[in-house]
Biotite code that builds the C-alpha atoms (Angstrom):
import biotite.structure as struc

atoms = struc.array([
    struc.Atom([37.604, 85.578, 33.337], chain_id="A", res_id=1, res_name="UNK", atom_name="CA", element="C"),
    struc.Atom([36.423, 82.180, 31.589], chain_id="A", res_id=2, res_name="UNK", atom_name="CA", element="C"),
    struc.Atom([37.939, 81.889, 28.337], chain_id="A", res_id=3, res_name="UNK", atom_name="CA", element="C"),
    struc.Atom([37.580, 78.047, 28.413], chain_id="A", res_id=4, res_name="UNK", atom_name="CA", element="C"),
    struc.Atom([35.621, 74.947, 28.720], chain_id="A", res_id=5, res_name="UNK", atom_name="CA", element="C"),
    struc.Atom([37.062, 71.548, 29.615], chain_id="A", res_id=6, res_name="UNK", atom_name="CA", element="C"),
    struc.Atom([34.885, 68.821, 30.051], chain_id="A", res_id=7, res_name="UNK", atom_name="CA", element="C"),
    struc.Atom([34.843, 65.306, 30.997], chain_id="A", res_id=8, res_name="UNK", atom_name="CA", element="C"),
    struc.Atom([33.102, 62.951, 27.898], chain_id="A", res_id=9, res_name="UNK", atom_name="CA", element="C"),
    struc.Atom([32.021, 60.174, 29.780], chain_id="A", res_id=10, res_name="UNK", atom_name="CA", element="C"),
    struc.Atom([30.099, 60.428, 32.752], chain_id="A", res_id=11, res_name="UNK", atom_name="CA", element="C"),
    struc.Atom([29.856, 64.126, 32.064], chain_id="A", res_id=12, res_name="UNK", atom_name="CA", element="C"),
    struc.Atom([28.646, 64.660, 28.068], chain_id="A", res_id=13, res_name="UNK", atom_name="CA", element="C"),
    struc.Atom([27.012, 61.583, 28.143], chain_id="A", res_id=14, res_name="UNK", atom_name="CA", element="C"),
    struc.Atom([24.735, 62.906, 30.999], chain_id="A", res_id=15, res_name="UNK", atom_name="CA", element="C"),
    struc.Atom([21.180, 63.631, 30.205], chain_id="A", res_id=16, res_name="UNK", atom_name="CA", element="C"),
    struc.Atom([19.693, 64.723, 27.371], chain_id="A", res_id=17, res_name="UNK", atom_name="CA", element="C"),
    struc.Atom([22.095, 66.787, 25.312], chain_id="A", res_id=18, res_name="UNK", atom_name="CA", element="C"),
    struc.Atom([21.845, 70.321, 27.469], chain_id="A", res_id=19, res_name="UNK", atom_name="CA", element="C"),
    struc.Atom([25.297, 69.762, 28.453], chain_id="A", res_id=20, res_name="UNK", atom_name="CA", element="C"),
    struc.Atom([26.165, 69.695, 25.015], chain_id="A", res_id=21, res_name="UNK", atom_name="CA", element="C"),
    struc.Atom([23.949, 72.808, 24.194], chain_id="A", res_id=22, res_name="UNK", atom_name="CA", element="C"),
    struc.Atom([25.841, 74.586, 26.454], chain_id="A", res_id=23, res_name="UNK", atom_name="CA", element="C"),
    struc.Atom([28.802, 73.884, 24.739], chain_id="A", res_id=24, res_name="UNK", atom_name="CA", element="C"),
    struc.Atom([27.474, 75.474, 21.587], chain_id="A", res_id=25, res_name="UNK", atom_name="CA", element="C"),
    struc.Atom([26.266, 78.288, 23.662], chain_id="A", res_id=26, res_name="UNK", atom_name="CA", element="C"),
    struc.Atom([29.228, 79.357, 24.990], chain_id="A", res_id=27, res_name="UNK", atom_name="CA", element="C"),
    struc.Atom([31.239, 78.954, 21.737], chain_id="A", res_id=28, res_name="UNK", atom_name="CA", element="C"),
    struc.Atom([28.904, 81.142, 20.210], chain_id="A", res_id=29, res_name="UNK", atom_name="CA", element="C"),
    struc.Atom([29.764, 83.589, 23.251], chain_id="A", res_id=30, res_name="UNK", atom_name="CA", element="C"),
    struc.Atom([33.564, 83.648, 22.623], chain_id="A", res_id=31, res_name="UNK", atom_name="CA", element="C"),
    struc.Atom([34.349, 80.751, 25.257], chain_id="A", res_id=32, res_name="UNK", atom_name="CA", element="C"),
    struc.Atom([36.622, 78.052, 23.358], chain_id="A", res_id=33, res_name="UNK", atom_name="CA", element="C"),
    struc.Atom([35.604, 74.798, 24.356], chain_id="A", res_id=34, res_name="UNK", atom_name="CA", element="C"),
    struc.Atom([37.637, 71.191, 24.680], chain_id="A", res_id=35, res_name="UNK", atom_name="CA", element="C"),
    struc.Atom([36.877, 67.132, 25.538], chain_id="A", res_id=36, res_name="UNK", atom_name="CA", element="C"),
    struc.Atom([39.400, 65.577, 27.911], chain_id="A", res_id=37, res_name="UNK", atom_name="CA", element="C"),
    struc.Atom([39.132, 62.105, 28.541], chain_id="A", res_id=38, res_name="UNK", atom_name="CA", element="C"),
    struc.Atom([41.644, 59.203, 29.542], chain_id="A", res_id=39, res_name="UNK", atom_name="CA", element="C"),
    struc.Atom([40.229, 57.088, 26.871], chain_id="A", res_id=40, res_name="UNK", atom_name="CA", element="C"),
    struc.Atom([41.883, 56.231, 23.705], chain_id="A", res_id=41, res_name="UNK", atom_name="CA", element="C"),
    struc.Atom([38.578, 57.650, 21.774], chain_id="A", res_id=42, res_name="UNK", atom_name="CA", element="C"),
    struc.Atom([35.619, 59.330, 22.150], chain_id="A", res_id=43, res_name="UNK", atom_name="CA", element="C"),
    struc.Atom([32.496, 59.902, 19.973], chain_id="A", res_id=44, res_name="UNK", atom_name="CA", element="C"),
    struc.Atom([32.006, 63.562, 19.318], chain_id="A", res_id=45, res_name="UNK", atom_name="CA", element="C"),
    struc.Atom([31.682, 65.695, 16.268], chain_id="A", res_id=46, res_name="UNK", atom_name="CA", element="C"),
    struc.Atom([35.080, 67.286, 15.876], chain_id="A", res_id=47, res_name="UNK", atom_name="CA", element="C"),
    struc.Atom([33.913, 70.623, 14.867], chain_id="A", res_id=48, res_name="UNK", atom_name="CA", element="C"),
    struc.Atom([31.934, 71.360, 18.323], chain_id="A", res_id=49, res_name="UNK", atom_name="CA", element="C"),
    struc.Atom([34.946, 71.954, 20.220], chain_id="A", res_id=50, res_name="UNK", atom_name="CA", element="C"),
    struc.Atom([38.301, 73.672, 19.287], chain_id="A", res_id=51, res_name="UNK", atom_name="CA", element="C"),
    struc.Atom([40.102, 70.494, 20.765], chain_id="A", res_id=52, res_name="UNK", atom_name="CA", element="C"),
    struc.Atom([39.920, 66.944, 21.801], chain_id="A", res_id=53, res_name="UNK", atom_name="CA", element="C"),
    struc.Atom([42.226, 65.995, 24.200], chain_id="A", res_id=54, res_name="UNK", atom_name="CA", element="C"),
    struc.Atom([42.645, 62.137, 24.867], chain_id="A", res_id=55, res_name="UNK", atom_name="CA", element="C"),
    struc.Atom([45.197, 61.298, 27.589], chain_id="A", res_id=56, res_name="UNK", atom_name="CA", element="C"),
    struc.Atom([44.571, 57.473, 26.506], chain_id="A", res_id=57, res_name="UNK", atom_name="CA", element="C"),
    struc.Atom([47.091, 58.323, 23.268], chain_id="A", res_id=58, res_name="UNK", atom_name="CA", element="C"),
    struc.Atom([49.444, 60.101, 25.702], chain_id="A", res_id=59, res_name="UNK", atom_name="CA", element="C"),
    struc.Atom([52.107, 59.194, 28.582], chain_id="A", res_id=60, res_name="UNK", atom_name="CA", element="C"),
    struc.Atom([49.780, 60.618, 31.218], chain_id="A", res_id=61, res_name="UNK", atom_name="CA", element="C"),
    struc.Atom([46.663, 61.637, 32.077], chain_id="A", res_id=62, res_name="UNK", atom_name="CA", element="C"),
    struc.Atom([44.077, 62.638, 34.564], chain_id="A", res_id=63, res_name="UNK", atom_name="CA", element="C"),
    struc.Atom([44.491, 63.600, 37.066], chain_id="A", res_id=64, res_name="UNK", atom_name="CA", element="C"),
    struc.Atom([48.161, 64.191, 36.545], chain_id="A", res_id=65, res_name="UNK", atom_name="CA", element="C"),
    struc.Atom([48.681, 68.299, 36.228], chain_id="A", res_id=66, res_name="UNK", atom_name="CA", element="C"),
    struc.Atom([50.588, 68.233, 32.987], chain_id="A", res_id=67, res_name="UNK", atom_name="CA", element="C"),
    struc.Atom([47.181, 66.740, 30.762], chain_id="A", res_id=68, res_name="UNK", atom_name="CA", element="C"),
    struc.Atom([45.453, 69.965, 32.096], chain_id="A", res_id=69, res_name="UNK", atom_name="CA", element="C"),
    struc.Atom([47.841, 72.029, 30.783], chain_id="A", res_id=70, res_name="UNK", atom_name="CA", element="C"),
    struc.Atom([48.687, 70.546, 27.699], chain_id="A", res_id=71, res_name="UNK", atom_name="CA", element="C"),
    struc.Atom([44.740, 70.653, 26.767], chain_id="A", res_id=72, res_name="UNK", atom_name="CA", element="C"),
    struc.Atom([44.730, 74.582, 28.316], chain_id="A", res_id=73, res_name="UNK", atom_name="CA", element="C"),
    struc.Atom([47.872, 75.128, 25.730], chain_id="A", res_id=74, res_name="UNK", atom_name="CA", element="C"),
    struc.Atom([45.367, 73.328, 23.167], chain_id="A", res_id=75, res_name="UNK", atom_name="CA", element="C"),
    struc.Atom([42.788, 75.739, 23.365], chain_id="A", res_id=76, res_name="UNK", atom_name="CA", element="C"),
    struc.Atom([45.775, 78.524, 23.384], chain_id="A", res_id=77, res_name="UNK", atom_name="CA", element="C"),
    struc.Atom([44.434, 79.572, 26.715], chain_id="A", res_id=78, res_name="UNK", atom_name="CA", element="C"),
    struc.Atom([46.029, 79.708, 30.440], chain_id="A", res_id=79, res_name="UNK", atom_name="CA", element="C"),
    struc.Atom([45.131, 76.885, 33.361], chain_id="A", res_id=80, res_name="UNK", atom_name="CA", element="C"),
    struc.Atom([43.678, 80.359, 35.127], chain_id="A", res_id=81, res_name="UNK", atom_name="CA", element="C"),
    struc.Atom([41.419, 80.740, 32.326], chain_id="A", res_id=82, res_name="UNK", atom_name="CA", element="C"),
    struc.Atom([39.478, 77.274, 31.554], chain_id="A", res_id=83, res_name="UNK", atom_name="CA", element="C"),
    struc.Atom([36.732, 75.722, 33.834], chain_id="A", res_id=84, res_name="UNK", atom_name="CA", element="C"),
    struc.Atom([37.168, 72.026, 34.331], chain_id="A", res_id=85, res_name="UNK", atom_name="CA", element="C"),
    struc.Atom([34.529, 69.805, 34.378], chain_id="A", res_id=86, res_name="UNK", atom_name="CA", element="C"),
    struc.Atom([34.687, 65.984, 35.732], chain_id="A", res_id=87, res_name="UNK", atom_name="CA", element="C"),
    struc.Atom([32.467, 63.695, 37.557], chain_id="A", res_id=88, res_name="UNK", atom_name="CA", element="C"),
    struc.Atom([35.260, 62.413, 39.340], chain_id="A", res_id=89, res_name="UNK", atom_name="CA", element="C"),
    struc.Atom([35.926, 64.349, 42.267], chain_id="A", res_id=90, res_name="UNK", atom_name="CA", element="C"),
    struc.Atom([40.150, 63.345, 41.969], chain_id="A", res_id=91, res_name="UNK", atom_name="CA", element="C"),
    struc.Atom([39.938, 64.801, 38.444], chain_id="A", res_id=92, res_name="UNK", atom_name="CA", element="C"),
    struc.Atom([38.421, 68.055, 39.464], chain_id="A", res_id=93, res_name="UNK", atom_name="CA", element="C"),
    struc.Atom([41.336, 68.434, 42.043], chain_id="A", res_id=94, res_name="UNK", atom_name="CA", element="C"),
    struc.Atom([43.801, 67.632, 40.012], chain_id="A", res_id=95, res_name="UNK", atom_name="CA", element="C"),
    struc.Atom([42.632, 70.379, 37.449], chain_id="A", res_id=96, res_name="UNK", atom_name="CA", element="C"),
    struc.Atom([42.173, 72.842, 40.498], chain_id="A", res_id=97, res_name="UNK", atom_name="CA", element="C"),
    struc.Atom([46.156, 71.984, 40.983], chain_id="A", res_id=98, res_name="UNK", atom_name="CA", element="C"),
    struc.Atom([47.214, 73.402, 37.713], chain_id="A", res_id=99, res_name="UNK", atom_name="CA", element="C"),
    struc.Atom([45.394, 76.442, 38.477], chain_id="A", res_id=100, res_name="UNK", atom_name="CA", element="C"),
    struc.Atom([41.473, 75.980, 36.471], chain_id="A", res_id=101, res_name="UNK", atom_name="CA", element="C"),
    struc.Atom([38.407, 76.541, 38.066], chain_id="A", res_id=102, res_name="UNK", atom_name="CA", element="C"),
    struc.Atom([37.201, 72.595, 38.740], chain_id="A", res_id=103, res_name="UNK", atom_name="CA", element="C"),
    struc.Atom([33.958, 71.926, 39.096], chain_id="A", res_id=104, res_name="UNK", atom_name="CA", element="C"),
    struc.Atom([32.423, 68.359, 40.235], chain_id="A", res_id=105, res_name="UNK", atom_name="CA", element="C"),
    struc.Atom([29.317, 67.314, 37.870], chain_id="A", res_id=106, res_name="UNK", atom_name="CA", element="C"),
    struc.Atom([26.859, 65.449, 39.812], chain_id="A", res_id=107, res_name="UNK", atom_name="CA", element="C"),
    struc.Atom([23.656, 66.365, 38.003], chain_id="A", res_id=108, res_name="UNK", atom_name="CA", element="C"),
    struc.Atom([23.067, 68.269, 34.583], chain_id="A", res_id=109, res_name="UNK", atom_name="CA", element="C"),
    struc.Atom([21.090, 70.910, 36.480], chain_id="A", res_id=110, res_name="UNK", atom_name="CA", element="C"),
    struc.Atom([23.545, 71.732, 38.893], chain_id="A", res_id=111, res_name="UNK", atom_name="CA", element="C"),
    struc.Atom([26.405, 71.967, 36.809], chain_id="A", res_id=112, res_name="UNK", atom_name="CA", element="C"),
    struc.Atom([24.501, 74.047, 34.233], chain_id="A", res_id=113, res_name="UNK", atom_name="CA", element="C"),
    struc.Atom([23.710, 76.285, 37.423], chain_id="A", res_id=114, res_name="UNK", atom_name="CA", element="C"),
    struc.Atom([27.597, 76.340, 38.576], chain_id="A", res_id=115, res_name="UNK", atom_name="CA", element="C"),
    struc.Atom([28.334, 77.492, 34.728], chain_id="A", res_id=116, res_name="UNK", atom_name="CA", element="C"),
    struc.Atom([25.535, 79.905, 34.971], chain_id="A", res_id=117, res_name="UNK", atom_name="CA", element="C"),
    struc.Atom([24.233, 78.996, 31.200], chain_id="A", res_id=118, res_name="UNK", atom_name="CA", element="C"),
])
């Protein structure tokens, strides 16, 4: 059962017109806790709409390298087997899958709204 988002900030968040983001809220409303993982060293989001930021730029590793997946499901207090990735880099997304989350490749706002069924 989802119990957690993980998304991508650039490329992903940055897509569109702020439905992505909406979503976010929407879910968090709904129970689902909700995180940012990027490779950069910073990121410009408000804090408060997601439980955690994770940025693998301040870290030893990152995407798509299995331990930054866990360490940002362990963030959210959550399992791999419980959090939906979601990357617009298809070697991200796999990497996530390989620590055991749902990945799921963003192309388009509208289809990745459809694959998280907001």
């Amino acid at each position: 059962m989802l119990a957690g988002l993980i998304m991508d900030f650039g490329g992903v968040l940055t897509d569109g017109d702020g439905r992505l983001l909406a979503a976010v809220d929407a879910l968090r409303r709904n129970g689902i806790r909700a995180a940012v993982l990027s490779n950069a060293d910073s990121v410009d989001v408000e804090p408060t709409r997601f439980d955690a930021v994770v940025l693998a730029g301040r870290l030893s590793y990152g995407k798509p390298d299995i331990r930054v997946y866990l360490h940002t499901a362990d963030e959210l207090h959550l399992t791999p087997e419980q959090c939906v990735f979601v990357d617009d880099v298809r070697a991200f997304v796999q990497g996530a899958v390989r620590a055991g989350m749902v990945g799921v490749h963003h192309r388009d706002v509208e289809t990745t709204l459809a694959e998280l069924t907001v």
